[in-house]
ZADO-1210 file (C-alpha; in nm, 4 decimals, padded with zeros to 6 digits):
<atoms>
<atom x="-00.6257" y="-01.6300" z="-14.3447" code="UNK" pos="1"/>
<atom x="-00.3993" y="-01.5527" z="-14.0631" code="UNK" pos="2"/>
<atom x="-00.1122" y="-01.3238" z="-14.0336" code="UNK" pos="3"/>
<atom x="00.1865" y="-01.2974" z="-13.9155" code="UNK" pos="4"/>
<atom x="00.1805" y="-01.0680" z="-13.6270" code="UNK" pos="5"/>
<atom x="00.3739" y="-00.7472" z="-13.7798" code="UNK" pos="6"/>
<atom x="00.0808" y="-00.7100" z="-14.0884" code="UNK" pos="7"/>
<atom x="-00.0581" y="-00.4604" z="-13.8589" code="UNK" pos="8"/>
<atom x="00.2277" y="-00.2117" z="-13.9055" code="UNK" pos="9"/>
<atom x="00.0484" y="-00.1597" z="-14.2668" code="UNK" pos="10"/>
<atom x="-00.2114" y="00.0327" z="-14.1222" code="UNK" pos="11"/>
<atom x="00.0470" y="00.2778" z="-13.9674" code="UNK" pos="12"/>
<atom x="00.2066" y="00.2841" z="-14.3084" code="UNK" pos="13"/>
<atom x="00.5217" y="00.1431" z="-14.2703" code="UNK" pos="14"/>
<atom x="00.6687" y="-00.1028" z="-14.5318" code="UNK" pos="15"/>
<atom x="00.9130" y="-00.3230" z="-14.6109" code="UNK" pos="16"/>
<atom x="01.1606" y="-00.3910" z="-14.8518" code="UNK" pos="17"/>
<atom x="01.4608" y="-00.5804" z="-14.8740" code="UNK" pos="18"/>
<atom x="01.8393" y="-00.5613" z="-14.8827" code="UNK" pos="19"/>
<atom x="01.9525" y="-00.7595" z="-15.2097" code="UNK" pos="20"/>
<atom x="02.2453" y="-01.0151" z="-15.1348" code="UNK" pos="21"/>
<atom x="02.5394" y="-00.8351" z="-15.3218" code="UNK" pos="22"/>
<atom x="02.6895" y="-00.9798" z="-15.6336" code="UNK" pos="23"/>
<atom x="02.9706" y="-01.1985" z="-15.4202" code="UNK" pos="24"/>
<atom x="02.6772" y="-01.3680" z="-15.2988" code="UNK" pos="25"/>
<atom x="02.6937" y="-01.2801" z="-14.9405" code="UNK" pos="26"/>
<atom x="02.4019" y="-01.2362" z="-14.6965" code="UNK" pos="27"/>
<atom x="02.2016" y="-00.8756" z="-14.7269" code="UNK" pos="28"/>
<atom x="02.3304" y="-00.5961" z="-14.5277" code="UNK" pos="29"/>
<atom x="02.2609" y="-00.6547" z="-14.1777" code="UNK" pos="30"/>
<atom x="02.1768" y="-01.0823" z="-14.1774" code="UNK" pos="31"/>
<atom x="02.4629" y="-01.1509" z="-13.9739" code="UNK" pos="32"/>
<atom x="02.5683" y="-01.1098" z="-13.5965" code="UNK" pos="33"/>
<atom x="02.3717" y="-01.1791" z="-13.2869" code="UNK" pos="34"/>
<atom x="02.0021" y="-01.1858" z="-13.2723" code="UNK" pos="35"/>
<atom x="01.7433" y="-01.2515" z="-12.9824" code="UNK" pos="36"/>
<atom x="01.3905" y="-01.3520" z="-13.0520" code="UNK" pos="37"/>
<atom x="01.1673" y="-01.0264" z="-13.0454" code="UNK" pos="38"/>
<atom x="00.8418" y="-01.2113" z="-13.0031" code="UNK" pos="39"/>
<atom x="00.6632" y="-01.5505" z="-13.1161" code="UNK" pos="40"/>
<atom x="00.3683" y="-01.7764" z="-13.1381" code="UNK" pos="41"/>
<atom x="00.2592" y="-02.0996" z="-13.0989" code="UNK" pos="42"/>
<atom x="-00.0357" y="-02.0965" z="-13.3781" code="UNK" pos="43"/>
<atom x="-00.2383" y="-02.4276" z="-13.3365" code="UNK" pos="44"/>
<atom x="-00.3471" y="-02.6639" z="-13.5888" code="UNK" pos="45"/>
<atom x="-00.6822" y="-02.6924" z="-13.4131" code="UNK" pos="46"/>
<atom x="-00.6955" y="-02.3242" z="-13.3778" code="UNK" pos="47"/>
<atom x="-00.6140" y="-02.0536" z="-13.0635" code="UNK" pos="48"/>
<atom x="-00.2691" y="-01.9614" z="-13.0060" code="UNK" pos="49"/>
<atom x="00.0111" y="-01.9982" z="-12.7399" code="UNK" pos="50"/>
<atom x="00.3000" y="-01.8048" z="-12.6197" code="UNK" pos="51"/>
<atom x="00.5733" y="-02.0532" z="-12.5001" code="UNK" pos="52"/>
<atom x="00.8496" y="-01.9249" z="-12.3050" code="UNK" pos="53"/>
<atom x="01.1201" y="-01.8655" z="-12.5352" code="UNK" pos="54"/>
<atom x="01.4014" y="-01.8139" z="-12.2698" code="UNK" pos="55"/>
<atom x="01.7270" y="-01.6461" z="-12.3649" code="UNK" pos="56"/>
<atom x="01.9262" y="-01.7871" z="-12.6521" code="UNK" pos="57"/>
<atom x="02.0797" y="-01.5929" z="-12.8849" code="UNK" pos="58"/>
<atom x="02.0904" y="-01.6982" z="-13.3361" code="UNK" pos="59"/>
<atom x="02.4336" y="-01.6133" z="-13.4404" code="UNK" pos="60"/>
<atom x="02.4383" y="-01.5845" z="-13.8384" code="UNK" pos="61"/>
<atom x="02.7639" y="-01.5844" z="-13.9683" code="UNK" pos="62"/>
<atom x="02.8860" y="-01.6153" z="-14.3245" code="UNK" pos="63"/>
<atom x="02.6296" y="-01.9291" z="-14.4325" code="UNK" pos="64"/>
<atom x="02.5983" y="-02.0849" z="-14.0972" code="UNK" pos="65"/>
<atom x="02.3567" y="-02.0319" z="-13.8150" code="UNK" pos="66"/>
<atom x="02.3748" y="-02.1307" z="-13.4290" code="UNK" pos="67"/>
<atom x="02.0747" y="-02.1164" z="-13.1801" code="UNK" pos="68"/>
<atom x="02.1489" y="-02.2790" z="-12.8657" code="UNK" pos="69"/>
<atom x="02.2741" y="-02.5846" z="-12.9400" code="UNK" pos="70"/>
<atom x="02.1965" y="-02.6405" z="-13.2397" code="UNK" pos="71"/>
<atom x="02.3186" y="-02.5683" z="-13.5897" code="UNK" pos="72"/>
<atom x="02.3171" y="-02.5495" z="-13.9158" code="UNK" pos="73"/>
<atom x="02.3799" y="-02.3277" z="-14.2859" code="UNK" pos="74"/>
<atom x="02.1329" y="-02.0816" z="-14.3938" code="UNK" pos="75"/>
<atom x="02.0403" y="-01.9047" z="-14.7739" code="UNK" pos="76"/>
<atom x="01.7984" y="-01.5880" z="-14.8728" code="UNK" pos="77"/>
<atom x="01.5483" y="-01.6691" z="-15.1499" code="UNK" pos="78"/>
<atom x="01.2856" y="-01.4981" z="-15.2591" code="UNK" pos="79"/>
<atom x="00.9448" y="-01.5424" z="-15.1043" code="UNK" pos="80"/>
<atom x="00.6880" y="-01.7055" z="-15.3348" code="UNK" pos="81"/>
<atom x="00.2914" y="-01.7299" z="-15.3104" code="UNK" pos="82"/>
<atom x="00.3414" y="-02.0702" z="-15.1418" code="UNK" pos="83"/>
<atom x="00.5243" y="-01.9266" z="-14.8935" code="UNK" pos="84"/>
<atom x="00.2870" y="-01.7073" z="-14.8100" code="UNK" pos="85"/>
<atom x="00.0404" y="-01.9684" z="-14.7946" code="UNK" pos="86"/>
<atom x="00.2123" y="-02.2365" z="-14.6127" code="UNK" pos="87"/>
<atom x="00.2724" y="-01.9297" z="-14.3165" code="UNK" pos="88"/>
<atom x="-00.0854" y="-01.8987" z="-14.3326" code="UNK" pos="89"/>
<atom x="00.0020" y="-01.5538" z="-14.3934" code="UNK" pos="90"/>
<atom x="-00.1199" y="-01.2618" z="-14.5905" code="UNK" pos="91"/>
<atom x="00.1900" y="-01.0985" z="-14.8247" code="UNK" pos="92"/>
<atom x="00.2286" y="-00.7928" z="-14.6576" code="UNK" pos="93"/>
<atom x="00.5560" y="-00.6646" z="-14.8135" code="UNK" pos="94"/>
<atom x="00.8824" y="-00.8865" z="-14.7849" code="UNK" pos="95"/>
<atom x="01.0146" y="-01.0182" z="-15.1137" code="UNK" pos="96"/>
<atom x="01.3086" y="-01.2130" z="-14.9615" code="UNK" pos="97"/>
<atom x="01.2922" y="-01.5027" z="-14.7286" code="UNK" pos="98"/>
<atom x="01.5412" y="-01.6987" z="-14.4728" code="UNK" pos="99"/>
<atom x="01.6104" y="-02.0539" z="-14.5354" code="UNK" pos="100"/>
<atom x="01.7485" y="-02.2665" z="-14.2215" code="UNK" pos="101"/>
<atom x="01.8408" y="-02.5744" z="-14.2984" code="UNK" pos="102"/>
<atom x="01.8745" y="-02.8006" z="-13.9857" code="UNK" pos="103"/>
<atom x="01.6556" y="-02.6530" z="-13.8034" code="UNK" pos="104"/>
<atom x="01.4496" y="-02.9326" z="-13.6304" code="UNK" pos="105"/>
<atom x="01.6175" y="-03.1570" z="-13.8265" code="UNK" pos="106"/>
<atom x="01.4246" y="-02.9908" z="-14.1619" code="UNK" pos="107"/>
<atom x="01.3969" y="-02.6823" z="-14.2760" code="UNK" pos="108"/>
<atom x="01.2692" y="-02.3185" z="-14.1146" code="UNK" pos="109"/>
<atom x="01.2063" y="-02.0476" z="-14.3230" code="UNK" pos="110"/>
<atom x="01.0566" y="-01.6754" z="-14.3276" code="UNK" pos="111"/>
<atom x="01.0406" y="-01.3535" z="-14.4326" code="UNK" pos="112"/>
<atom x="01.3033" y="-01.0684" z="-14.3790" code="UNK" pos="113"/>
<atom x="01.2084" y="-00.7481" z="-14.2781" code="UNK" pos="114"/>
<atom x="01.4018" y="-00.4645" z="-14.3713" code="UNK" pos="115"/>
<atom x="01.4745" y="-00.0541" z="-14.3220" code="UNK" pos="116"/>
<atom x="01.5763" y="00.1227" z="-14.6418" code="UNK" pos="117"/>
<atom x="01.9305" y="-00.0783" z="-14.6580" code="UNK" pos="118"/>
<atom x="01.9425" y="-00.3416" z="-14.4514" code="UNK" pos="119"/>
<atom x="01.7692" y="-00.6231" z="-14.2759" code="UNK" pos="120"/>
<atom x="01.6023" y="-00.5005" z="-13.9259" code="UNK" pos="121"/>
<atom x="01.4293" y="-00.8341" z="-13.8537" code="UNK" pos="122"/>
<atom x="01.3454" y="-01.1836" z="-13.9824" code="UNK" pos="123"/>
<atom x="01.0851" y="-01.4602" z="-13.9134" code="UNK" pos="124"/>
<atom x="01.1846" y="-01.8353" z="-13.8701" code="UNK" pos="125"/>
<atom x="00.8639" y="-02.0354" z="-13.8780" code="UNK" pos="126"/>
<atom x="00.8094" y="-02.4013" z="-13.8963" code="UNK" pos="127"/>
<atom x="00.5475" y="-02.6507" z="-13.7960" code="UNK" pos="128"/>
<atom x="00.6008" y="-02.8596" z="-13.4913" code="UNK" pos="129"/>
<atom x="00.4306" y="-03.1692" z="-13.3410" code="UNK" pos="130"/>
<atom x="00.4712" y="-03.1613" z="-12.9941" code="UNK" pos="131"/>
<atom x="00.3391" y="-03.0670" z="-12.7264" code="UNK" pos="132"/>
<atom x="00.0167" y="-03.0109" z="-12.9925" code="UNK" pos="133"/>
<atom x="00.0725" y="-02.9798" z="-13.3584" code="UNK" pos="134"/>
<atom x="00.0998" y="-02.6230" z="-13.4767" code="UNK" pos="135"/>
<atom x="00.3070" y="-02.3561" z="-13.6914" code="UNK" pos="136"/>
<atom x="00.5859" y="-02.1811" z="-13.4442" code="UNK" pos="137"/>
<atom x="00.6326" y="-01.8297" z="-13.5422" code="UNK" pos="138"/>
<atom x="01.0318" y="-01.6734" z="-13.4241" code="UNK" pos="139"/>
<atom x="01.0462" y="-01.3443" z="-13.4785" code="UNK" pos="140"/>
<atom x="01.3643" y="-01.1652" z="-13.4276" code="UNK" pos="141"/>
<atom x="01.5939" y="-00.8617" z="-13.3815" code="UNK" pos="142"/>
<atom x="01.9405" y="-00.7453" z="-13.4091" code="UNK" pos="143"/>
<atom x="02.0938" y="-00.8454" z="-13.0379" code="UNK" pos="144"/>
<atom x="02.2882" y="-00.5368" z="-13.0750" code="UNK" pos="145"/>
<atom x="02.2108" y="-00.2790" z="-13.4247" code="UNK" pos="146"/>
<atom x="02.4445" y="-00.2818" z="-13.6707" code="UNK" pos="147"/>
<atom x="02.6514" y="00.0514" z="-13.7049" code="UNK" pos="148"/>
<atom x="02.5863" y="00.0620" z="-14.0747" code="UNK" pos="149"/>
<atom x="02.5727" y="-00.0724" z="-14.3700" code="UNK" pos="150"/>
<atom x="02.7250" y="00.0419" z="-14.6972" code="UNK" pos="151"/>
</atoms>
């Protein structure tokens, strides 16, 4: 099965758990602001891998609603299920919560967070595309600028 690129920091012995959405339902800690896409992947149905130029845009999460570039949409945490895990073509590797975008694509992106102690450091938006060759598209990104804290 293939991974998701950051299953190597296991070896090093760094894990990941996740900042619970607080009990007025709001995003975890740190799943909102500016973010810039910290690497991805072009996975291939028919096997190899790409690296398309992502260029710079910027996902702005705020409140329930998500922007990247032009387009938009709402977005919800959930947690992350073995069929996740299988539809990423991924082995589980920590994450128990996941990003939902809907209207991404016109469907749905979705992927796991990755978090520090207390708040989210990074999340995954993957999805499977058709064109230019059919494949899963793997966003990963980062905090455009870190978060002072979180409570």
């Amino acid at each position: 099965m293939r991974r998701i690129a950051l299953v190597s920091l296991l070896a090093l012995g760094i894990g990941f758990a996740v900042a619970p959405a607080g009990a007025s339902g709001k995003p975890p800690c740190g799943l909102t602001g500016a973010f810039r896409i910290y690497s991805n992947a072009l996975v291939y149905d028919a096997g190899g891998r790409g690296v398309p130029s992502p260029g710079f845009q910027q996902m702005l999460l705020t409140g329930s609603g998500w922007q990247f570039g032009k387009s938009k949409g709402t977005f919800t945490t959930a947690a992350v299920t073995a069929a996740d895990w299988k539809r990423w073509k991924a082995t589980p590797y920590g994450p128990t919560q996941k990003i939902v975008l809907s209207g991404w694509n016109h469907g749905t992106a979705d992927g796991p967070l990755e978090t520090e102690p207390n708040a989210v450091d990074f999340f995954w938006v993957i999805y499977h595309v058709t064109s230019p060759a059919g494949g899963t598209m793997e966003l990963k990104f980062g905090h455009l600028v870190v978060p002072k804290s979180c409570p």
